[in-house]
C-alpha positions as CSV (number, residue, x, y, z in Angstrom):
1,X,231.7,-37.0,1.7
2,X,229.4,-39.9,1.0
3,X,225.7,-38.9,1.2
4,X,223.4,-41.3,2.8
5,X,220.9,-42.7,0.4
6,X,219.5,-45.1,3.5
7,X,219.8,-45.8,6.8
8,X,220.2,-49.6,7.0
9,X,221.4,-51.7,3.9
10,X,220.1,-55.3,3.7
11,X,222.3,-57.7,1.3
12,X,220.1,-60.1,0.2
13,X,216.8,-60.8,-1.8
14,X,215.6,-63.8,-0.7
15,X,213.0,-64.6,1.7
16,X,214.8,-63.3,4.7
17,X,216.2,-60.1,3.4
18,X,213.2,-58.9,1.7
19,X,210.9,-60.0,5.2
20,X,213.7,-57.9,7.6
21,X,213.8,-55.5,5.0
22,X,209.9,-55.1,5.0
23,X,210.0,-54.7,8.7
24,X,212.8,-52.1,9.0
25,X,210.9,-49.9,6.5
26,X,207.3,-50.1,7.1
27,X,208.9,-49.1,11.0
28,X,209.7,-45.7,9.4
29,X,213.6,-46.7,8.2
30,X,214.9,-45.8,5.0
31,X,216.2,-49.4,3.6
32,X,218.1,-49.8,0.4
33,X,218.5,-53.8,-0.3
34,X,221.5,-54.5,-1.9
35,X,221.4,-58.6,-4.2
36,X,223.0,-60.2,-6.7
37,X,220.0,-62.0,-8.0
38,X,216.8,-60.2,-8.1
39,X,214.0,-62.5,-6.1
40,X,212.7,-64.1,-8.2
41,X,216.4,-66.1,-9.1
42,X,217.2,-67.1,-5.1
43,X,217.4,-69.8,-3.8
44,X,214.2,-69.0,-2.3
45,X,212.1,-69.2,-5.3
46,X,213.2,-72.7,-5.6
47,X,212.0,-73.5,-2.4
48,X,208.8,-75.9,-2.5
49,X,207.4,-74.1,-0.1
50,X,206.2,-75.9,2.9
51,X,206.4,-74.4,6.5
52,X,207.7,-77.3,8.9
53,X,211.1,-77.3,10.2
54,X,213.9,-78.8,7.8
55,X,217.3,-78.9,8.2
56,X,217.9,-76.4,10.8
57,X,218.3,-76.3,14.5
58,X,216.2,-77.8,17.2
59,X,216.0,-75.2,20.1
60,X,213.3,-73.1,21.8
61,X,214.3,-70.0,19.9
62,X,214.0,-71.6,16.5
63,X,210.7,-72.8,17.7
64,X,209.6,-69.2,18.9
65,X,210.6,-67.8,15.4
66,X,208.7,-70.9,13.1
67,X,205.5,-69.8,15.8
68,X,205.6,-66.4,15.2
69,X,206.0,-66.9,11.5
70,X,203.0,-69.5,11.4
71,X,200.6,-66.6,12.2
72,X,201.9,-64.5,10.1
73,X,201.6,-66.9,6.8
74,X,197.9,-68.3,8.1
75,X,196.9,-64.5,8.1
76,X,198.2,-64.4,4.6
77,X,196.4,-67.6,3.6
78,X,193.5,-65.1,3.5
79,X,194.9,-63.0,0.5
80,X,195.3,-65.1,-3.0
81,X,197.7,-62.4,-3.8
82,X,200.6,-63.7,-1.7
83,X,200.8,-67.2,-3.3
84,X,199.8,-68.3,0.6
85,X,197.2,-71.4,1.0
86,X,196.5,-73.5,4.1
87,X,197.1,-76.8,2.3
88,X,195.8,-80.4,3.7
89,X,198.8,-83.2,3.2
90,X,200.5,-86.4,4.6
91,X,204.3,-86.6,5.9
92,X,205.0,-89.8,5.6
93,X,207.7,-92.5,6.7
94,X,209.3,-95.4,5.5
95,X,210.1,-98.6,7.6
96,X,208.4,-102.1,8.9
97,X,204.6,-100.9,9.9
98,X,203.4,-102.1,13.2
99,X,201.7,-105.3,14.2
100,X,197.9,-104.1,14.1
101,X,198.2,-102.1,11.0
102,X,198.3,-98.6,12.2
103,X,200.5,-96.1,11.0
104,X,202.3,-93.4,13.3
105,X,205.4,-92.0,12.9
106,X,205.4,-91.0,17.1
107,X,202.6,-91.9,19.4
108,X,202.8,-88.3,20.5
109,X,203.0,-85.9,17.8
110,X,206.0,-83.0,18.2
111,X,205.7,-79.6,19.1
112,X,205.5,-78.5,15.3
113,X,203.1,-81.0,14.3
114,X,200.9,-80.2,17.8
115,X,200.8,-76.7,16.0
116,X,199.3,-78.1,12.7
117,X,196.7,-80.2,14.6
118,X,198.4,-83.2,12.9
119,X,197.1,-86.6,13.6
120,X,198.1,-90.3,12.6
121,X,197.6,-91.2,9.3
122,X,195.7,-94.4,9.0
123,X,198.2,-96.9,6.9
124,X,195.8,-97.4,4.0
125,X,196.3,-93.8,2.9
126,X,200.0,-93.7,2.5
127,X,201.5,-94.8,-0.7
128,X,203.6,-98.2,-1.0
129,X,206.6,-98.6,0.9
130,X,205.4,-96.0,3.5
131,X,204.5,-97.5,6.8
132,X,204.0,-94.2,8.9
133,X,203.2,-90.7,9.2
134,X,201.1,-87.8,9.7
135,X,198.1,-85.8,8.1
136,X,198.1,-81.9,8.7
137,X,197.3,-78.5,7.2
138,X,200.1,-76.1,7.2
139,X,200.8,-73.4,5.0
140,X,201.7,-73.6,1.4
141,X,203.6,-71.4,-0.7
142,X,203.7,-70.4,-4.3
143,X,207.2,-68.9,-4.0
144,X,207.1,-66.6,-7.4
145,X,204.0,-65.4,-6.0
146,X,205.2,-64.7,-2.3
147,X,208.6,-63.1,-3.5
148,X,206.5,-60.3,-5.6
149,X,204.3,-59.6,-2.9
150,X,207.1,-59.1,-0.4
151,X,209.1,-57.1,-2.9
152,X,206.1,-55.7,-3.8
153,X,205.4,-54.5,-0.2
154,X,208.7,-53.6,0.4
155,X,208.9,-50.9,-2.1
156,X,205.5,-49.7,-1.0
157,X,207.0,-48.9,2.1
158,X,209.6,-46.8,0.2
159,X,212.4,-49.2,0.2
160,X,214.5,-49.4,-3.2
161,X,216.0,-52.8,-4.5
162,X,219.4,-52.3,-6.2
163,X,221.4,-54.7,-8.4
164,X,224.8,-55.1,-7.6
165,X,227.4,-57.6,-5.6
166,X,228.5,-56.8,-2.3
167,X,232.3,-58.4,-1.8
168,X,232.7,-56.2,1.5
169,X,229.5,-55.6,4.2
170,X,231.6,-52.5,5.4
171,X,232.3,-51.2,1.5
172,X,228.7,-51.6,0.6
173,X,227.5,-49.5,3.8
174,X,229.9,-46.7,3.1
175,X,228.8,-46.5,-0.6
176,X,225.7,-46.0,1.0
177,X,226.1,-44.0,3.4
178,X,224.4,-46.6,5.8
179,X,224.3,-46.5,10.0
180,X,223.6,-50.4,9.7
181,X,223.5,-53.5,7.4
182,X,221.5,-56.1,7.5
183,X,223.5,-59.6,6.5
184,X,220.9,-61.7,4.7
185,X,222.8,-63.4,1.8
186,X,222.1,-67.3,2.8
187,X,224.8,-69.5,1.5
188,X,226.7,-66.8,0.1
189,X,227.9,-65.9,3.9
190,X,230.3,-68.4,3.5
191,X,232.7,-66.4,1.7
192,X,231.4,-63.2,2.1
193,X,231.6,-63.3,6.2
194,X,234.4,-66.3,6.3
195,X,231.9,-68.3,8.1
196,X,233.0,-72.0,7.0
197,X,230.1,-73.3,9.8
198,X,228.2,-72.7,6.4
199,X,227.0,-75.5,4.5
200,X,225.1,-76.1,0.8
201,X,222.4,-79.0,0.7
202,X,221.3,-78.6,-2.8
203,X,218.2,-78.9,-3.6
204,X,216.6,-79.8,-6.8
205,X,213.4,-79.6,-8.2
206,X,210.9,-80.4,-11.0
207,X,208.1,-78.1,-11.8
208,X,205.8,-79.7,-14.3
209,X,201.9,-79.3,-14.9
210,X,199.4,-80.2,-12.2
211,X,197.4,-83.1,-12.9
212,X,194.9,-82.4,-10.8
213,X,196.3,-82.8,-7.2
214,X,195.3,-80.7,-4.1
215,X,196.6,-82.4,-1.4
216,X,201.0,-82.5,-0.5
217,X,202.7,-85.3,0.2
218,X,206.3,-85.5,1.7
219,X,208.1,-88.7,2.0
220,X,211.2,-88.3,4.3
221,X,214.6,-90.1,3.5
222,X,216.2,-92.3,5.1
223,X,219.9,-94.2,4.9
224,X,218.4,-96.3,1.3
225,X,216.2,-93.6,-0.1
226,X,215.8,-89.8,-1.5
227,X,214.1,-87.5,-0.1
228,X,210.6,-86.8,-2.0
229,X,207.8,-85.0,-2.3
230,X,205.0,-83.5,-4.1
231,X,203.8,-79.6,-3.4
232,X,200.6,-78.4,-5.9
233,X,200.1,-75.0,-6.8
234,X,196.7,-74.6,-8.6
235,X,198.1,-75.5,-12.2
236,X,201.8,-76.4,-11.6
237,X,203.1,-78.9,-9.2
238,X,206.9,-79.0,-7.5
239,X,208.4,-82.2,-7.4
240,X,211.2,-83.3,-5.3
241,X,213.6,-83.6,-4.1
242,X,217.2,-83.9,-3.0
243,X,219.0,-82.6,-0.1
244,X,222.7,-83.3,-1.1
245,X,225.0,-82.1,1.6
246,X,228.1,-79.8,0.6
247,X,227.2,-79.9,-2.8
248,X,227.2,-76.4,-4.5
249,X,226.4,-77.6,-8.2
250,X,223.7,-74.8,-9.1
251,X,222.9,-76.5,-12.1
252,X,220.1,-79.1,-12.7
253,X,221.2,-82.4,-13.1
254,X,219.2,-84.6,-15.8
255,X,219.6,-87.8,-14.0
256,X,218.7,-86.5,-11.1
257,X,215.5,-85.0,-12.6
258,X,214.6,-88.1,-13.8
259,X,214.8,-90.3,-10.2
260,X,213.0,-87.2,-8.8
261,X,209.7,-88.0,-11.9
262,X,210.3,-91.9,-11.4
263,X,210.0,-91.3,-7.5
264,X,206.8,-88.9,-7.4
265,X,205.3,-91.1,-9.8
266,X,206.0,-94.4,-7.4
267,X,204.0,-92.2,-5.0
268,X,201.2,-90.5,-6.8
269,X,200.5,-92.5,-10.3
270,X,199.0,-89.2,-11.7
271,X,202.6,-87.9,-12.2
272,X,203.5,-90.2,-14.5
273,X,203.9,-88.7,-18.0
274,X,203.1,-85.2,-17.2
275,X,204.4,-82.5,-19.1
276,X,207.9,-80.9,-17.3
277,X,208.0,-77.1,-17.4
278,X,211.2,-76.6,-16.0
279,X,213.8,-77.4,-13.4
280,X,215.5,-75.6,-11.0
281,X,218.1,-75.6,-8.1
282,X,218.5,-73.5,-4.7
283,X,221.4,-74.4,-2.2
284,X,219.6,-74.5,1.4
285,X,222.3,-72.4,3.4
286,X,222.6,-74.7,6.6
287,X,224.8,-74.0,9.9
288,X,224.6,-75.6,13.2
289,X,222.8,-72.8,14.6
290,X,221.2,-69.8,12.6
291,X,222.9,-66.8,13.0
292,X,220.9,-63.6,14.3
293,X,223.0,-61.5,16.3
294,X,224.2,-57.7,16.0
295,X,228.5,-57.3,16.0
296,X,229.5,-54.0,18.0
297,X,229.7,-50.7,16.4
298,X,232.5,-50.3,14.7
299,X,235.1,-47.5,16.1
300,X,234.6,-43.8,15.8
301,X,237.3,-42.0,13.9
302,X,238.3,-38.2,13.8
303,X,235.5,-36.2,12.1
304,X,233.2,-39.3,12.2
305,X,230.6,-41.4,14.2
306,X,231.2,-44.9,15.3
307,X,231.1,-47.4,12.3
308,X,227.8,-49.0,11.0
309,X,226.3,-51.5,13.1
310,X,226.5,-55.3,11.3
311,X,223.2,-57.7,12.1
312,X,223.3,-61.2,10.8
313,X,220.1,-63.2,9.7
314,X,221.3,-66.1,8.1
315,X,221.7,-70.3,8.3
316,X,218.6,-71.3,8.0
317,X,218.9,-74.4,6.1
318,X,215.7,-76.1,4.7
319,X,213.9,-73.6,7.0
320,X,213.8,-70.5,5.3
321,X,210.3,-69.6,4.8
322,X,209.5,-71.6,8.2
323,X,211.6,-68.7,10.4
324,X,211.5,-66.1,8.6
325,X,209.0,-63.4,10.0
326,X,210.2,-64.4,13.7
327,X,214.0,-64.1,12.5
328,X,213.2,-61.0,10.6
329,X,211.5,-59.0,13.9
330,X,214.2,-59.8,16.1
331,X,216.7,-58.8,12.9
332,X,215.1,-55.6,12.1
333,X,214.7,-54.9,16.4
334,X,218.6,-55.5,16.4
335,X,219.4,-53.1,13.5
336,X,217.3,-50.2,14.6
337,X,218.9,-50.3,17.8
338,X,221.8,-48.8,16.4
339,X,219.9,-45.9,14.9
């Protein structure tokens, strides 16, 4: 007889398996999460970190979870611990600028940007080539940072991290003895769950010293350019970026690290030169629509109880950090249900 060690398992360490893990177990659960990588080598600590909505569904629940998440990360921006700043920064687009010289991406700004108190960005502050855009303050995150605070928490809730690759949700739960699993692994759902709705957009980055800049910049593609942009983080900056779709290459890719440097530099001069410290890629795990639902119970058998309950939490693109408290509640609500 298996002896329960936990009652929901959570496979996954990035972002949004250590946040619904945090919230199962500061609730009073016992929560075991199971990851191949350990935090800090997701695809999360790749990300740049920005919270806007990226690659990921337009609908009113995905804006209900990026609202409820905002709160959260402003009340972090309060504690230097969690890598969590309240940054100041243009999004900017390319294109023929208007007659008289303004520059606005939309004459009315969208629900997302209403929430960041964005306003038109006058054309004289956007860098060559950009004719509109937006200035805002949003939240900005260190991801090393953030990851060790949320695994941080997590384990002073009592959870336990554990090493180890899950090829079966329903084998991992009864090594565990679990009543429910939490399905968190991103991209890796793909094989794991059969979900082919899955997709990669890789995404790759430069971290190099910071020479000096505060402010973010991010310069959105279009059907002749990259994507780019520039994140600071006191003393390191991310550069980027690329958002290749259905490409699952996890390795960096020098010439693409060297567009990203001759890119950032055609934006902010400063760049130019600065001394690289590494470079990294994360594959954004994009569907359609995210996918945060609970499957049935599976069926009792002679001497037993009903299977473990399976909750999904996973899909969320470029938008990872921007859902994740509001997809994590509504997770962690689904998976205690079934104890």
């Amino acid at each position: 007889m298996v002896t329960s060690d936990c009652d929901v398992l959570v496979v996954g360490a990035g972002v949004s398996g250590l946040t619904t893990a945090i919230c199962l177990a500061e609730s009073g659960a016992r929560v075991v999460i199971r990851t191949a990588a350990p935090p800090a080598e997701t695809t999360s600590s790749v990300a740049g970190a920005i919270w806007g909505p990226h690659l990921v569904e337009d609908s009113p629940r995905a804006d209900r979870w990026a609202v409820q998440t905002l709160a959260r990360l402003r009340e972090f921006a309060g504690d230097p611990a969690t890598g969590v700043r309240i940054a100041t920064g243009v999004e900017g687009t390319r294109g023929t600028p208007p007659p008289d010289g303004t520059a606005a991406a939309s004459p009315v700004p969208q629900g997302w940007q209403r929430e960041l108190g964005a306003v038109p960005c006058p054309a004289g502050d956007l860098p060559s080539g950009f004719a509109s855009g937006w200035r805002y303050r949003a939240p900005l995150v260190r991801m090393p940072a953030y990851l060790g605070y949320l695994h941080a928490r997590f384990e002073a809730a009592g959870g336990r991290v554990e090493a180890g690759l899950v090829r079966s949700l329903a084998g991992a739960t009864a090594e565990h003895g679990a009543r429910a699993v939490v399905n968190c692994t991103g991209s890796g759902a793909r094989d794991l769950v059969s979900d082919q709705g899955v997709r990669a957009f890789r995404g790759q980055v430069v971290v190099a010293e910071n020479p000096g800049l505060t402010e973010f910049f991010i310069g959105l593609p279009d059907a002749a350019t990259e994507l780019v942009y520039l994140f600071p983080h006191g003393d390191v900056v991310v550069l980027g970026g690329t958002q290749a779709a259905d490409d699952w290459n996890p390795q960096p890719v020098p010439a693409v690290a060297d567009r990203i440097l001759r890119d950032c530099a055609a934006v902010e001069p400063r760049v130019t030169g600065i001394r690289v410290l590494g470079h990294r890629v994360g594959l954004r795990p994009f569907r359609p629509q995210v996918r945060l639902e609970a499957e049935p119970a599976g069926p009792a058998r002679a001497g037993h109880g009903p299977g473990p309950a399976v909750v999904h939490n996973y899909g969320h693109g470029g938008a990872g950090i921007t859902l994740s408290w509001g997809c994590a509640r509504e997770a962690a609500a689904l998976a205690t249900q079934a104890l």
